[in-house]
Every structure is written in C-alpha cells, then in structure tokens.
PLY file of the C-alpha trace (Angstrom):
ply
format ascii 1.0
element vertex 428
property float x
property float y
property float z
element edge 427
property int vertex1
property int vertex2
end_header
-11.49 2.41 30.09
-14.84 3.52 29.42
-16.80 4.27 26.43
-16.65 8.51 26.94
-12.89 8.01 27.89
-12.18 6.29 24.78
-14.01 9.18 22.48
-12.10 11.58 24.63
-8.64 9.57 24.55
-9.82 8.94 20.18
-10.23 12.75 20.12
-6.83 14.04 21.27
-5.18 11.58 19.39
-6.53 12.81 16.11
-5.38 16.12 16.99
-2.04 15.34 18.27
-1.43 12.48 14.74
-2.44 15.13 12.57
-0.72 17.87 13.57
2.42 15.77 13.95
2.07 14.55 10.62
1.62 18.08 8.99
4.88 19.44 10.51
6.76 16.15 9.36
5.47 16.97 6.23
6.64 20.33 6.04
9.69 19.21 6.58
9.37 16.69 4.22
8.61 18.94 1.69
11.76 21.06 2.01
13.37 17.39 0.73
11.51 16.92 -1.54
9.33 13.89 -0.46
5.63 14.25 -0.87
2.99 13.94 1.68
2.55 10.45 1.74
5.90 9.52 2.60
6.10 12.13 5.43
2.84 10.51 7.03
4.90 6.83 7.49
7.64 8.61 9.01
5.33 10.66 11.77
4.37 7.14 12.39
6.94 5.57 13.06
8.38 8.18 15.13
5.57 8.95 17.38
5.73 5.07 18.20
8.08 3.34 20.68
10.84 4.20 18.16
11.21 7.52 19.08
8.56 8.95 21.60
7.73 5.88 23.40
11.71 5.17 23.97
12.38 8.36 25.30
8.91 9.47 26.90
7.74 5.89 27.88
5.24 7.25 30.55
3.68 9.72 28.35
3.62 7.56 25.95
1.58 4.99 27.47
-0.83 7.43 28.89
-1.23 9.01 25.41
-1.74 6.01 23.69
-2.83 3.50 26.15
-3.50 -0.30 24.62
-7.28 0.00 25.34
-6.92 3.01 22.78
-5.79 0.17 19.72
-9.55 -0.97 19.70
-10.86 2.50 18.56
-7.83 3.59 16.69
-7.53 0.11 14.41
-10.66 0.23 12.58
-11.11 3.75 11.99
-7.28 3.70 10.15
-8.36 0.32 8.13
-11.78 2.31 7.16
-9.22 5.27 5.87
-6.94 2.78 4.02
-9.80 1.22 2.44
-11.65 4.82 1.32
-8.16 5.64 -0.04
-8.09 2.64 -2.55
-11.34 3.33 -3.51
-10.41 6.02 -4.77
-7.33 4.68 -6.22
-9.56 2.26 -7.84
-11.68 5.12 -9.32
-9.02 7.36 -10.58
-7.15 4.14 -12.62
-6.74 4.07 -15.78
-7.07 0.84 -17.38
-7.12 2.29 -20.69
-3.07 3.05 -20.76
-2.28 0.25 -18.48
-3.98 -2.13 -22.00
-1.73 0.06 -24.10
1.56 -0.98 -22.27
0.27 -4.11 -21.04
3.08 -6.50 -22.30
6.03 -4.00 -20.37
3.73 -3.65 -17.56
3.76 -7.29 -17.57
7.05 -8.10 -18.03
7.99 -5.43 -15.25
5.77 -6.88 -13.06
7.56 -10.63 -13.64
10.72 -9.45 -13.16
9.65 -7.23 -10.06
8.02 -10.19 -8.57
10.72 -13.08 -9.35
13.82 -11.36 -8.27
13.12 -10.54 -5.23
10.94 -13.04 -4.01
14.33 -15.58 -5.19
16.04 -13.17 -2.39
13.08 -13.45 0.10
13.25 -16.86 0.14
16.68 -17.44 0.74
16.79 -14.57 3.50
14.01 -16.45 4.90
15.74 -19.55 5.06
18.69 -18.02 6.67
16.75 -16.21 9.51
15.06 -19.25 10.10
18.12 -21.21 10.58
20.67 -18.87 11.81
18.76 -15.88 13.54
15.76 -15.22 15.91
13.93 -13.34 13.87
10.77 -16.08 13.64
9.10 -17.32 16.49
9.88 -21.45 16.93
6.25 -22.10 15.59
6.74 -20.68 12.20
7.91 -23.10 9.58
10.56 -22.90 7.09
8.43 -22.92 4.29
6.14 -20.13 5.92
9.11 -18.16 6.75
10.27 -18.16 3.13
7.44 -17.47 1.75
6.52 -14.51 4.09
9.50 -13.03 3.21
9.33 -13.58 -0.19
6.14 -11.94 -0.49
7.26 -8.72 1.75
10.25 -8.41 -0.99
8.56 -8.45 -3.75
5.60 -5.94 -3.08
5.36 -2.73 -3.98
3.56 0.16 -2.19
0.62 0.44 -4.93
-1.15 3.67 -3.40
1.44 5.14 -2.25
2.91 4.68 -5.72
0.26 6.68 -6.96
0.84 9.24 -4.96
4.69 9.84 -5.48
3.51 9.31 -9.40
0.93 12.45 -8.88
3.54 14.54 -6.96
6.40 14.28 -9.63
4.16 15.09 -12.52
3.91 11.69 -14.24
0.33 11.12 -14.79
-0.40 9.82 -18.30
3.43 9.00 -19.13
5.07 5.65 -19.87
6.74 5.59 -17.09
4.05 6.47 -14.63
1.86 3.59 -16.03
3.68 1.06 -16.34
4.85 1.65 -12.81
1.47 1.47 -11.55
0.07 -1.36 -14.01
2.94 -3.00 -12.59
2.79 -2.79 -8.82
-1.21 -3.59 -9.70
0.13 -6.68 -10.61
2.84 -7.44 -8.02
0.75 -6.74 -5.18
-2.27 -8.80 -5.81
0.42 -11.93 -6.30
1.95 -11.05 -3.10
-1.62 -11.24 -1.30
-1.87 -14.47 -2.76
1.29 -15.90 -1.44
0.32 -14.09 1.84
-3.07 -16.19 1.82
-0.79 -19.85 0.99
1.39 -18.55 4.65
-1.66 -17.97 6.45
-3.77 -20.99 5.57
0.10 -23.09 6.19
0.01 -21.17 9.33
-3.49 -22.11 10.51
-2.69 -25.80 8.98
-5.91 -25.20 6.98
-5.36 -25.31 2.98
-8.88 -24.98 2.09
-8.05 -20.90 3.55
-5.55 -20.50 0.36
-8.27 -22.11 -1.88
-11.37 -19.70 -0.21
-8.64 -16.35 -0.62
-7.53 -17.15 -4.08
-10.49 -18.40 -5.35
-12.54 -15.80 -3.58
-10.45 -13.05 -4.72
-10.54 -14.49 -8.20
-14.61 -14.30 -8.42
-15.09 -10.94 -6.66
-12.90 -9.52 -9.61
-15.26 -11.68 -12.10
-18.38 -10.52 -10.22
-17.49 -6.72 -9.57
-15.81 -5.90 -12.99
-18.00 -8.34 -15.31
-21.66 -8.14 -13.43
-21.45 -5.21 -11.17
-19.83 -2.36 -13.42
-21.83 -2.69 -16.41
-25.66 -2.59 -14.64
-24.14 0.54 -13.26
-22.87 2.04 -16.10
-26.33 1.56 -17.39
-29.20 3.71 -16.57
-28.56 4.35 -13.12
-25.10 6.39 -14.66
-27.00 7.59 -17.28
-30.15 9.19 -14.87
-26.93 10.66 -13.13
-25.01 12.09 -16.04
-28.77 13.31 -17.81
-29.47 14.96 -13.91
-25.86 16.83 -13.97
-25.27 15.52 -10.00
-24.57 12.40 -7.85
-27.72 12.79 -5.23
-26.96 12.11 -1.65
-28.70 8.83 -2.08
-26.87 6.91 -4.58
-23.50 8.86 -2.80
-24.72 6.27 -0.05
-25.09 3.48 -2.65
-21.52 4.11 -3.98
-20.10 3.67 0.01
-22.44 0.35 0.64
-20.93 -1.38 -2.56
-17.57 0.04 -1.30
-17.97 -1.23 2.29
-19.19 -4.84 1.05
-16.33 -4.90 -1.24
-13.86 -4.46 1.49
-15.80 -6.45 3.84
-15.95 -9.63 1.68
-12.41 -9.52 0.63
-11.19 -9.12 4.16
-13.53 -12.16 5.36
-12.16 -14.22 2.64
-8.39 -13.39 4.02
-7.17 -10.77 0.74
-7.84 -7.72 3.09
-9.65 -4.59 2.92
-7.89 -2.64 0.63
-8.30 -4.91 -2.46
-11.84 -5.40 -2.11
-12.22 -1.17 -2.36
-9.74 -1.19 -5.01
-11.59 -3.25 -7.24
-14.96 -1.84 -6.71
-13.85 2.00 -7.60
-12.27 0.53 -10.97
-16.27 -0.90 -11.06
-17.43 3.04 -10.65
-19.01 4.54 -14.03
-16.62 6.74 -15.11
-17.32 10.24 -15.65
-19.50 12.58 -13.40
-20.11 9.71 -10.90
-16.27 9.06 -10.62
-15.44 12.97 -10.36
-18.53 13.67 -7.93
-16.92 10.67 -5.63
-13.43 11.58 -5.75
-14.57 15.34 -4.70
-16.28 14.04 -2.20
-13.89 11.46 -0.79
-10.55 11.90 -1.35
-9.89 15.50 0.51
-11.48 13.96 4.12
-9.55 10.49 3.33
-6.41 11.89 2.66
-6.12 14.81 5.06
-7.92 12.55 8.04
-8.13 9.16 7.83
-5.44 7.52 5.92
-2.62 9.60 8.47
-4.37 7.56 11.09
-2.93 4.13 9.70
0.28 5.22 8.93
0.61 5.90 12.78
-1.38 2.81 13.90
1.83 1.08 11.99
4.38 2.87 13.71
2.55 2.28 17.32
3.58 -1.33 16.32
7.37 -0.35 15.56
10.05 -0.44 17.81
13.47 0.14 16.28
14.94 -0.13 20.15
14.37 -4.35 19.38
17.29 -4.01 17.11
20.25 -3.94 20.03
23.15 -5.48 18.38
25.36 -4.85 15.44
24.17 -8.05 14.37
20.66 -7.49 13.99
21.58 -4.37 12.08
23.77 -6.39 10.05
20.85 -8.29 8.52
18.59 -5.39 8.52
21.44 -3.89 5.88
21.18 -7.57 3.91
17.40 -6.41 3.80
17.79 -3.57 2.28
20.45 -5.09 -0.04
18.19 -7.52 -1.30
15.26 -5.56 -1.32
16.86 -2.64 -3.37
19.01 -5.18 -5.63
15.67 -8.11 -6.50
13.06 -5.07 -7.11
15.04 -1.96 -8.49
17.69 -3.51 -10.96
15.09 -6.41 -11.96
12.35 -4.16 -13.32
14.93 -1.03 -14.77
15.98 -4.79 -16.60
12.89 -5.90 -17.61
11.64 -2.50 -18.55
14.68 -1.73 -21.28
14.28 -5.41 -22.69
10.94 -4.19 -24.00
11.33 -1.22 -25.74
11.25 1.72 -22.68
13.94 3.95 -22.85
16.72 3.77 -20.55
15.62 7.00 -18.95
11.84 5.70 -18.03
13.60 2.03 -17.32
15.69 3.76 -14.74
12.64 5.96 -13.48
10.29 2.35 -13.13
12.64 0.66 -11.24
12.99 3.56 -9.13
9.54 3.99 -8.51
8.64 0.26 -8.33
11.06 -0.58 -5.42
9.21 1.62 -3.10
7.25 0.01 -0.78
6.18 2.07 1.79
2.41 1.22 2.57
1.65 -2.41 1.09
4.95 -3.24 3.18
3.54 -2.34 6.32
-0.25 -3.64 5.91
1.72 -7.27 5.07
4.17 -7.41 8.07
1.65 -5.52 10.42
-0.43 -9.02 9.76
2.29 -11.39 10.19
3.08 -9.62 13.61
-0.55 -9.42 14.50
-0.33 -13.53 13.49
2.71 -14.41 15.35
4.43 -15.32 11.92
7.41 -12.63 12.54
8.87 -11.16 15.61
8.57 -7.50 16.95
12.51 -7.58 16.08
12.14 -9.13 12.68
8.93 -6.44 12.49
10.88 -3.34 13.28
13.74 -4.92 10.33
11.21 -5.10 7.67
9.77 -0.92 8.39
13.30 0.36 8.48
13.32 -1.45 4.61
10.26 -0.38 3.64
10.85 3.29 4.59
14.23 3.51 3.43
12.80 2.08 0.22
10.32 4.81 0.06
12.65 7.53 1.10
15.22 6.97 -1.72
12.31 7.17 -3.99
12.07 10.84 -4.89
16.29 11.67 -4.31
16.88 8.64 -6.45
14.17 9.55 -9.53
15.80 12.73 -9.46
19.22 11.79 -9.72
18.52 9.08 -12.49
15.52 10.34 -13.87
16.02 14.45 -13.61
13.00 17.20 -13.52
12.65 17.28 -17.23
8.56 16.25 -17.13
7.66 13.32 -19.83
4.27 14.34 -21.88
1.25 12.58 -20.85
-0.71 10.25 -23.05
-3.74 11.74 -24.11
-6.67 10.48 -22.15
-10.36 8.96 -24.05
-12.68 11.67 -23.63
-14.73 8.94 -21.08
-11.74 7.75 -19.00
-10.70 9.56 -15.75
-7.15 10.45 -14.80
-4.25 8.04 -14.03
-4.77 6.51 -10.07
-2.59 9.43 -8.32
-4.37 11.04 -5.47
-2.85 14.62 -4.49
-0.77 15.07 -1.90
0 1
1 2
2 3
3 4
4 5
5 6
6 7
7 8
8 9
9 10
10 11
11 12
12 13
13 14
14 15
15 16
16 17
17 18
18 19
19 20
20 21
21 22
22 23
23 24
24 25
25 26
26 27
27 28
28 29
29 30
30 31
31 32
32 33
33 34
34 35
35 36
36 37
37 38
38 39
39 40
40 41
41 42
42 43
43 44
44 45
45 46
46 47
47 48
48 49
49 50
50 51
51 52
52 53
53 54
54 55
55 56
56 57
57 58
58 59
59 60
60 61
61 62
62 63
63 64
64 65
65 66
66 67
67 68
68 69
69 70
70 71
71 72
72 73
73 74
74 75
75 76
76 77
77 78
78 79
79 80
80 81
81 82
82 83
83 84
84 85
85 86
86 87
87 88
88 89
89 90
90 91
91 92
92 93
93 94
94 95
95 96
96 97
97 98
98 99
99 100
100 101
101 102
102 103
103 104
104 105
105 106
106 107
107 108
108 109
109 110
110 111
111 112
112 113
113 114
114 115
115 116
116 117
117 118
118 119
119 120
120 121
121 122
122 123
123 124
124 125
125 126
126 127
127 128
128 129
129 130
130 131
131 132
132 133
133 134
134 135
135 136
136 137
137 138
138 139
139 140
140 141
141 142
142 143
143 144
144 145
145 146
146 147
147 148
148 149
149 150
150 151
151 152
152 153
153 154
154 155
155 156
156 157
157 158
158 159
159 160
160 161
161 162
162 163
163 164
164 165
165 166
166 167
167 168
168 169
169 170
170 171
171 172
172 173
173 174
174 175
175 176
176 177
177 178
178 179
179 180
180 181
181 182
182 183
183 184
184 185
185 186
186 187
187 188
188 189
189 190
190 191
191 192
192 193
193 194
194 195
195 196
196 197
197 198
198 199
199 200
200 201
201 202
202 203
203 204
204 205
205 206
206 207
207 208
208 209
209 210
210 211
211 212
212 213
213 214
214 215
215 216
216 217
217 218
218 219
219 220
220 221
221 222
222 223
223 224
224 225
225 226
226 227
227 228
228 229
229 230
230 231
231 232
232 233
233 234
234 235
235 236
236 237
237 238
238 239
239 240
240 241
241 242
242 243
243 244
244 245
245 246
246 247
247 248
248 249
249 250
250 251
251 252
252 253
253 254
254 255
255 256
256 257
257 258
258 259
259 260
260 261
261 262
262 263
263 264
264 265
265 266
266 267
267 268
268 269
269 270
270 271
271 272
272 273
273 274
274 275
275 276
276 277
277 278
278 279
279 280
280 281
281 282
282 283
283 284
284 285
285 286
286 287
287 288
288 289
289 290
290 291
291 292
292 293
293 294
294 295
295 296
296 297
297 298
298 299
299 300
300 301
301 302
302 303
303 304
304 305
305 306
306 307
307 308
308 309
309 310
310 311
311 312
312 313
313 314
314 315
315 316
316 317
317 318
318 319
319 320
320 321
321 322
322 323
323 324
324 325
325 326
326 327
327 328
328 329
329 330
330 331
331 332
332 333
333 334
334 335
335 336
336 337
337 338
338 339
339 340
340 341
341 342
342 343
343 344
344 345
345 346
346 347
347 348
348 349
349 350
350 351
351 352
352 353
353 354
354 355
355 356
356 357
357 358
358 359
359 360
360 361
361 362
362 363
363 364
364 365
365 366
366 367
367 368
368 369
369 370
370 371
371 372
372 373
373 374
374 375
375 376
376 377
377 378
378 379
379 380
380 381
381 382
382 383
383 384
384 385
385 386
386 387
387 388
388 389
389 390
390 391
391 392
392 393
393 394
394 395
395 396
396 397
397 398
398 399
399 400
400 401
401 402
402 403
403 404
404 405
405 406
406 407
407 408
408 409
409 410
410 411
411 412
412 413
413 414
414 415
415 416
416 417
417 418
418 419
419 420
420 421
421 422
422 423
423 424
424 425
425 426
426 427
C-alpha cells in the first residue's frame, strides 16, 4: 500500500471510528455510562468481535493490516496527550491529605488480586491453552497477576468527573489509589518482560529508570519551571505559542524515555503534567489539549484495542468457563479488598463501598497491559480476548454498581488551595 493510500485509508477510518464511537456513546448515555466507557465498547465491536465476524471482507478492506502502521502510533500519541493531562489536572494536595487510606487501599487493591492472578496463572498454564508453550510458569503468573490487580487510572478519572466526585473522599482516594496500583503493576510487567527476553538487567533499566525520571521530573524539572519562566507567564496573563511548544517537547521526551526504558508511554506523560506549574500554564494547556485529545485521538486507541479482539477465539463452554473464573477473581481480589481496606481506616461504609466500586474498574490500563503481552507472544489471542471481556465487564458494572451501593446523593468536595488545579478528571 502506498504512502497516499494509507492517508486516504487513515482518513476514512477517522471518520468511520468517530462517528461509531459517538452513536455508542449516545447510547451509552441513555445507561448511564460516560463517554469513556462507550469508546472501549465501539472498539471492541468494530473489531473481529462483531464486524469483522460477520462482515469479514469489508472488514479487511476497511481496515487492512498495512493500515496498523499508521493507526498504532497516532492512538499511543492520543493515550499519551490524555495522561498529560491527567497528570496536569492531579491533585496531589488531597491525595497527601488521605495518603495513609489511599495507601492502604492501594495494598489491599494490589495484594488480593494479584494472590488470585497468580494462582489463575498457574492453572492456565498447567491445565489450559491459554499461554503459548514458550511462556514460563513464573511469567504466566506474574502476567496475570499484574492484569488483576490494575486499575484503569484515566479512565478512573473520567467516571470520577462524570459522577460528580471531584474533591470528595471517595474520589481521591480512588484515584491516589489506582496512582499507586498501576505504577506497581508496570513494574511487575517490566520483571515478565525482562524474564521473557531472559535479560534481568531490562527489570533493573525499567524500575530503576522509572524510579529516576520521577526524581528528575518532579525534584529538578518542576521547580526551574515554576520559577521565572511561570512567573513571566502568569505576570504576561497568556501561555505564548512558543513555550505551548516547550510544554509538548518535555511531554514527548517524557513519554519517549519511559517507553525506551520498557514503563510505556503513558507514565512518562503522566509524570511530566504533575511537573506543569500550576495555575495559568496548567489551565492554558488543558484548554488547549484536552478537547482535540479527547474528542480525536484517545477514541483512536480504544479501537486500535478492539482491532486486536476477537471474542469468536472463545468456542467452547470451557473457555467461557474460565473467562467467568476471571471475572470472579477479578471482581472478588479488587472490589471487596479495597471496600475492606477502605472501612479499616476510618472511610465510611458508604465511600468504602463507592472505592471499591470505582477501583475494580479497569477498562484502559487493562488493555494497554494485555495488548503488550499479545504484541510479545506472552498470552494467546484466546487468552487476549478472556482478559477484554474482564476488563469491560469490570468497567461496565462501574456506574450501575456506584449507583446501587453508592446512590446519587453527591458528597461535598474538599476545598481546593487557591494555587492547586482541580482533581485529575477530564470531561467526558
């Protein structure tokens, strides 16, 4: 395929994801599951799942395999914008406030069902075809440890926004929380991959890497620009088209060194907007950022995951079978553990039973982790299509479940320091 056929063939697929994904979402909306969530499902079903399965020819000529090469990095360069601006809307100042439930949340989140992953693991291993021969025990343990026990961190943030829970208890210790969880799950990620490629010194270079970009970003970079370059900025009353630039270079070098080092994209962004000066530089970014990332970009990896999905692979009441332990596990380790860990520290029973609600979806993070251990040969397209059906069941329940438990009754908001920006929820 040539270069002009791929622009044209890049083209009509934006048109065709995006308007997919807006009637999904309509419909979605009518159920009362935000945006976000709506976007995974489009995914999924405009892959082999569902359009590919019955429409295999169009299909194919719609999104042909030569397409992947133009389609991948534009959706990573949307997930990556996206936690930048995660990054820039957190609040760290709450997250210190309830730091030791956050914590403890986050233990219990991460424990339980990575205890579950494990032994799943070791059954599937042993007992099912779900890992190709070359994969070892220990790698298929700890892979599926690691998918159990994440939680979907931006799209968290999201469903946080869309109920109204900006500012509360429960919405920040949810998302100090899945902070948490997810960075340790990238680190176990990095311990299969450098098992996988037989090569330890990879774990040391991810975890050690990751470690000093945080140092680097959030003890060297963040105050020399909170200095006078924020300060010129704040004095002018506007974020010039210059230093907009500078903003998306530190960005881009942030995810590119965190994805050379093996932690991926999306944590090197994340860490560089919490780096952002807060105030007019944060707002003037988000403005600018946030409605083109949202609304183009990250829809674009949602589907790029479900191009990779195909449900079909599950043919037997066996497969679905373990599928259902999945789910079991997934809803039993993450939910239960953190509702748990969240009452033995003082949250109400109400906000415990909203946290563990919120914390067991895991919708996004989910699919960047197994979309890499397909992409790796560490899981099967069978075991693949096993772990989306969990992670967008997961999701799904989120809102029907918060409202059942939780109710509509909105929590107040902690008020925010006059210098801090909202809590990380982008709008829907």
């Amino acid at each position: 395929m040539s270069n002009l056929q791929l622009a044209l063939q890049f083209f009509f697929q934006i048109a065709l994801i995006l308007a997919f994904c807006q009637i999904v979402g309509r419909i979605a909306e009518h159920l009362g599951q935000p945006q976000v969530v709506a976007e995974m499902i489009a995914g999924v079903l405009l892959g082999p799942s569902l359009f590919g399965f019955f429409w295999p020819e169009l299909f194919a000529k719609l999104f042909p395999v030569d397409s992947m090469k133009v389609l991948y990095p534009v959706s990573q360069l949307g997930l990556a914008a996206y936690m930048f601006v995660v990054g820039l809307e957190f609040r760290v100042d709450i997250v210190r406030n309830r730091w030791h439930s956050a914590v403890a949340v986050s233990a219990a989140g991460m424990i339980a069902p990575f205890v579950l992953g494990v032994a799943l693991g070791w059954y599937f291993v042993h007992h099912t075809q779900l890992f190709p021969e070359k994969t070892s025990d220990m790698e298929a343990m700890i892979f599926i440890g690691a998918s159990m026990c994440v939680t979907a961190f931006p799209m968290l943030a999201r469903i946080i926004h869309f109920k109204g829970l900006a500012g509360t208890t429960m919405g920040t210790v949810a998302l100090g929380a899945g902070a948490m969880d997810d960075a340790a799950a990238w680190c176990l990620l990095a311990v299969v991959l450098a098992s996988f490629d037989d090569n330890v010194s990879l774990a040391i270079r991810n975890v050690g890497g990751g470690i000093g970009y945080v140092v680097l970003t959030l003890l060297v970079i963040k105050p020399l620009l909170a200095t006078r370059w924020a300060k010129g900025i704040e004095t002018r009353g506007r974020l010039g088209d210059n230093e907009f630039v500078i903003c998306l270079v530190l960005m881009s070098l942030g995810a590119w060194f965190t994805d050379a080092i093996g932690l991926h994209a999306v944590f090197g962004a994340f860490i560089m907007g919490i780096a952002m000066p807060r105030g007019l530089v944060v707002k003037s970014l988000i403005e600018r950022i946030q409605p083109l990332t949202v609304a183009l970009l990250l829809p674009l990896f949602f589907t790029f995951s479900g191009l990779n999905t195909q449900i079909a692979l599950l043919d037997s009441a066996y497969l679905w079978g373990m599928t259902g332990l999945v789910l079991i596990a997934a809803i039993a380790g993450k939910g239960v553990a953190c509702w748990l860990a969240a009452r033995a520290t003082g949250v109400s029973n109400r906000e415990a039973l909203g946290i563990g609600t919120l914390m067991n979806a895991r919708g996004l993070m989910e699919l960047l982790i197994i979309n890499i251990g397909l992409q790796r040969g560490i899981i099967s397209p069978a075991l693949f299509a096993t772990l989306v059906i969990m992670a967008v069941v997961t999701t799904l329940m989120a809102s029907p479940i918060f409202e059942l438990l939780v109710g509509r009754q909105r929590i107040a908001a902690e008020p925010a320091p006059a210098d801090s920006g909202p809590l990380a929820a982008a709008p829907d």
